[in-house]
C-alpha positions in Angstrom: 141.9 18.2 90.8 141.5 18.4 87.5 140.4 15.3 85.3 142.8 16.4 82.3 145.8 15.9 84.5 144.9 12.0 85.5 142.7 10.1 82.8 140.5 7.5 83.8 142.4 4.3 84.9 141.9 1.2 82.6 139.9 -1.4 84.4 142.5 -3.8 86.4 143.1 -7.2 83.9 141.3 -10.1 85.6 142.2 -13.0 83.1 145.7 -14.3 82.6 144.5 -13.6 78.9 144.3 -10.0 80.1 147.3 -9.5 81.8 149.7 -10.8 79.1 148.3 -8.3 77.1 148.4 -5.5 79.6 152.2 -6.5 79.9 152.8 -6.7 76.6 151.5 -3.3 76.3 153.6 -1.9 79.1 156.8 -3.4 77.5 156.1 -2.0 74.0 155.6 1.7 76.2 158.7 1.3 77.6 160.8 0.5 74.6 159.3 3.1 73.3 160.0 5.5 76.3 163.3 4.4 76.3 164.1 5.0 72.4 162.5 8.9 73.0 165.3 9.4 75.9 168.2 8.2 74.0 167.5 10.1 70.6 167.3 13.0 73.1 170.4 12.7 74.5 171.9 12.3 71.0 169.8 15.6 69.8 170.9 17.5 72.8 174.9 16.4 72.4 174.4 17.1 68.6 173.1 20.5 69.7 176.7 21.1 71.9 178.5 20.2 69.0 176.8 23.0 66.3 176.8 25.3 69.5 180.9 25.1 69.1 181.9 23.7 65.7 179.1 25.9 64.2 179.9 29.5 66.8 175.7 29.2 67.5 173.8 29.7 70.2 172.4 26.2 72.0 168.7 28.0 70.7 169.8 28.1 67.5 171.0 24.4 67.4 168.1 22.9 67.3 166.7 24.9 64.4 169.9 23.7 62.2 169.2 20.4 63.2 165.5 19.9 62.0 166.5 22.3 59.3 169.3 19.8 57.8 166.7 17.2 58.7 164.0 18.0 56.6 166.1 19.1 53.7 167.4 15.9 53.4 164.5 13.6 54.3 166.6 11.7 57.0 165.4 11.6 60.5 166.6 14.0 62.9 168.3 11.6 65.5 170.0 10.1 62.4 171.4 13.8 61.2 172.3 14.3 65.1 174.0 10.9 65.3 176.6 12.0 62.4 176.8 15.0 63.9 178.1 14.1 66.7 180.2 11.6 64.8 181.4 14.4 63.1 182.6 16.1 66.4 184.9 13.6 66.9 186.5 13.9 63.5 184.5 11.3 60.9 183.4 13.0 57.5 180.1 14.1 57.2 178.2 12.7 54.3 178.2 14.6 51.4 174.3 15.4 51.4 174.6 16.6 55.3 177.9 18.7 54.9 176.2 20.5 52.1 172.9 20.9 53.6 174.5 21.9 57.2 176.1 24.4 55.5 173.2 25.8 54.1 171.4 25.5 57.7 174.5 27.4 59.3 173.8 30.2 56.8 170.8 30.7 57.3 170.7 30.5 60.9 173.7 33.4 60.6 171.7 35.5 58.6 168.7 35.3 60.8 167.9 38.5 62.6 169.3 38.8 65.4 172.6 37.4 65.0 
């Protein structure tokens, strides 16, 4: 077994001192972990939405999305968030409808398509 694929355990927390902060720990992962899942699900759902508002391929989507992202210096589950929000009819903000057009574009006129 290799020792990249399991690191070495922390010692077990003997103190009550310990264990507070071992849980504390734990429940900062967790939000954490939790946070990572959700703006994926929102990426991914974003992604569906370019894949049939925008005619691109799912591999493509995900490309637009960072794309639009970094043009516009706002974070990429923000940009997918009014994306989907877009899907189901809100305006986009002025600075993302620009800039996803320019994405769209570009991803069009990438070889291959």
């Amino acid at each position: 077994m290799s020792s990249s694929a399991h690191p070495d355990p922390q010692p077990t927390p003997t103190s009550a001192d310990e264990l507070v902060a071992e849980l504390a720990k734990v429940r900062a992962e967790n939000r954490q972990l939790q946070q990572a899942l959700a703006s994926h699900a929102v990426v991914d759902q974003a992604i569906g939405v370019l894949t049939i508002l925008g005619k691109i391929p799912p591999c493509d989507g995900f490309t637009v999305l960072r794309e639009v992202s970094q043009h516009t210096n706002i974070k990429l589950s923000q940009v997918a968030e009014e994306v989907l929000k877009h899907g189901q009819g809100a305006a986009l903000p002025d600075v993302l409808l620009g800039e996803l057009h320019a994405a769209l574009a570009r991803s069009a006129a990438r070889p291959g398509r």
